[in-house]
C-alpha positions in Angstrom: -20.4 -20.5 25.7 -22.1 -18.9 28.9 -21.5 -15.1 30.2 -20.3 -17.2 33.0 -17.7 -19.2 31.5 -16.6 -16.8 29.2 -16.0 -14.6 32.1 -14.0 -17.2 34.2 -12.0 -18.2 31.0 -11.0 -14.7 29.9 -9.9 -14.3 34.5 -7.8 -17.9 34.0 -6.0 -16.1 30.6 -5.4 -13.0 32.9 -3.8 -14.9 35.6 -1.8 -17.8 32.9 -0.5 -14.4 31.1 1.3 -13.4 34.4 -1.0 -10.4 34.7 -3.1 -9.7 37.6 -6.2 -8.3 38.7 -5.2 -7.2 41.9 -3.0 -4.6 41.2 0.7 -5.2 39.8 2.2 -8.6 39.5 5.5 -9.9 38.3 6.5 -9.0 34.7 5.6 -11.5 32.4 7.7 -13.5 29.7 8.8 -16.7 28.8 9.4 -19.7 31.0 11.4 -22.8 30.9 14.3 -23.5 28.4 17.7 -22.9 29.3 20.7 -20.7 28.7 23.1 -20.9 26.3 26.7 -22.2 27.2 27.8 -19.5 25.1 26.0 -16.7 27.2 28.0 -17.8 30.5 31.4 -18.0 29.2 32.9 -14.4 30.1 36.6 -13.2 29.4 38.3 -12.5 32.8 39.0 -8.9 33.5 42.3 -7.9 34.2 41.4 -6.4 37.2 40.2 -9.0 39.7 38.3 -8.7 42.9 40.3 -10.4 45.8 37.5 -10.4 48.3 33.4 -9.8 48.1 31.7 -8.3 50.6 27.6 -8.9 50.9 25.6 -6.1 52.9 22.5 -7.8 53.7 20.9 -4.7 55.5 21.2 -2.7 52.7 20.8 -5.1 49.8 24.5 -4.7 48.3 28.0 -6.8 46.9 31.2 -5.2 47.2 34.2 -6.4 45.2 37.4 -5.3 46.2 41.1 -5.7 45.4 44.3 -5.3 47.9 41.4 -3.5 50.7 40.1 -0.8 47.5 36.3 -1.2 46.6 36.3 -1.8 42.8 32.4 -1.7 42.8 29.4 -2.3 43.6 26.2 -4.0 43.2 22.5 -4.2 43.9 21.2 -7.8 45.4 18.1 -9.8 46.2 18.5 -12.6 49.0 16.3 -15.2 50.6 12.5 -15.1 50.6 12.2 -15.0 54.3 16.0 -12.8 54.9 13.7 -10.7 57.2 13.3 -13.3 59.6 17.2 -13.7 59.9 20.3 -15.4 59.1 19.9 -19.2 57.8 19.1 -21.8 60.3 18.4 -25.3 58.4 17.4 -26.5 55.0 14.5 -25.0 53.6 14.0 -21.6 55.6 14.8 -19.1 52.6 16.7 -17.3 54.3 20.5 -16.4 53.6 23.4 -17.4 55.5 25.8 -15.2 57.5 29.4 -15.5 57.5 32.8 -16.2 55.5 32.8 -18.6 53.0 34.6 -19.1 49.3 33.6 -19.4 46.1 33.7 -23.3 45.3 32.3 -23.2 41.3 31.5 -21.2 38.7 28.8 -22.8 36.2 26.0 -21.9 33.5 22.6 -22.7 34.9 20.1 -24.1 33.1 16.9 -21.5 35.2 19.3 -18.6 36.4 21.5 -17.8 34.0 25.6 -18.2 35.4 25.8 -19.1 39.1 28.7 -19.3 41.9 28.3 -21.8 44.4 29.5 -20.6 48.4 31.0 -23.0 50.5 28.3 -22.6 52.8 27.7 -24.6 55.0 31.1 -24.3 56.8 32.1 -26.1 60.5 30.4 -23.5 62.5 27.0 -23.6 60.4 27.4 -27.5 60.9 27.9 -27.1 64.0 25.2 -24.6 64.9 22.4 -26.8 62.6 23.2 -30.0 64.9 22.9 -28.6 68.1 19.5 -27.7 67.1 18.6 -31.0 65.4 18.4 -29.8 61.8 20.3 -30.3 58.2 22.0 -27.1 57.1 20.8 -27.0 53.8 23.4 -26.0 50.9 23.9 -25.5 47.2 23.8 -21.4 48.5 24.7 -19.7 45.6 25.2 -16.4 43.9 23.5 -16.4 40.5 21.0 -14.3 37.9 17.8 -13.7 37.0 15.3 -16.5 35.9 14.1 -17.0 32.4 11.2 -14.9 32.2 13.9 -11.6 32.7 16.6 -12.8 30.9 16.8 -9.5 28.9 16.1 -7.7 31.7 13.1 -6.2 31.3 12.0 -6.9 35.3 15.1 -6.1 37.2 13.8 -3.3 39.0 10.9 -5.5 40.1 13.5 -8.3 41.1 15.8 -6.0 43.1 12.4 -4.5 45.0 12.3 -7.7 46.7 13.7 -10.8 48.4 12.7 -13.8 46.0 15.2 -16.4 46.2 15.7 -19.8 48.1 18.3 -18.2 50.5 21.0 -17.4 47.5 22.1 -13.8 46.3 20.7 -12.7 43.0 22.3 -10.6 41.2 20.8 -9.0 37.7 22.1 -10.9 34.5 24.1 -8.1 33.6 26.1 -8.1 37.1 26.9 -11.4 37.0 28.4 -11.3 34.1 30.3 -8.3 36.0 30.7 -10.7 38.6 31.7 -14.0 36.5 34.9 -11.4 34.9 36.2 -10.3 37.9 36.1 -13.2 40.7 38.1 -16.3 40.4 37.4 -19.6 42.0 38.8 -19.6 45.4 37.6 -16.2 46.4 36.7 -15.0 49.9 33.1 -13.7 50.3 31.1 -12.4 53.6 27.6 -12.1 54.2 27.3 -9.7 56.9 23.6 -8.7 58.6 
């Protein structure tokens, strides 16, 4: 084999590995598969949060119960959170307001996940004035398969990563999934 080709195979390996040349990159580990059912099934605490609260400005979820905080945790939100509160389908932002927690489910690339009611009738509303779908399927979920031990969260939390959902680490939502029952108010607030 040619320097040449040696060189650009061993700079394809680099980049395939998940390591980078340019300074740091994300973790690596493995990708694809899915959970285990097992892994998402969570006893229910006996203390349960009646209401979360999502502080977008400074990247946190608040559980409470009868108006005391039981908690806290850090959050990641939509790619593009910077540029504001969700518009339409496909902005990656993440959306603003009061909603409830519709489902609680494994899934298969982030671990457990909550779906929000989002959009509700003003987000509807607000989406066709301007001539746009929505979007929906916001959820609160974990970490993708790569950290499913764990081993990235701080890089995770550093950032805003997702599709406009809150990501939580795979250890708070199971926090989350053991305190929180269907039917639960949550707020995003800026």
């Amino acid at each position: 084999m040619h320097k040449t080709s040696l060189l650009t195979a061993a700079a394809a390996a680099l980049l395939l590995s998940g390591c980078s040349l340019f300074g740091p990159s994300q973790p690596s580990g493995t990708r694809g598969g899915s959970y285990a059912s097992s892994g998402c099934t969570q006893p229910m605490n006996s203390i349960t949060a009646d209401k979360i609260i999502v502080d977008k400005s400074d990247r946190k979820m608040y559980l409470y119960r009868n108006g005391s905080l039981l908690g806290s945790m850090p959050v990641s939100l939509g790619a593009n959170d910077y540029q504001g509160a969700k518009v339409k389908a496909g902005d990656k932002r993440t959306p603003i307001g009061t909603y409830t927690i519709l489902n609680k489910r494994c899934h298969s690339v982030k671990y457990m996940a909550m779906t929000i009611s989002y959009p509700n009738a003003a987000d509807r509303a607000k989406a066709a004035a301007r001539g746009v779908n929505p979007g929906s399927l916001i959820t609160i979920h974990g970490q993708p398969h790569w950290n499913a031990d764990g081993h990235g969260d701080s890089y995770t939390l550093s950032k805003d990563w997702t599709d406009g959902c809150v990501a939580l680490t795979n250890s708070g939502m199971r926090k989350l999934w053991s305190m929180v029952k269907v039917g639960t108010p949550i707020t995003l607030r800026p």
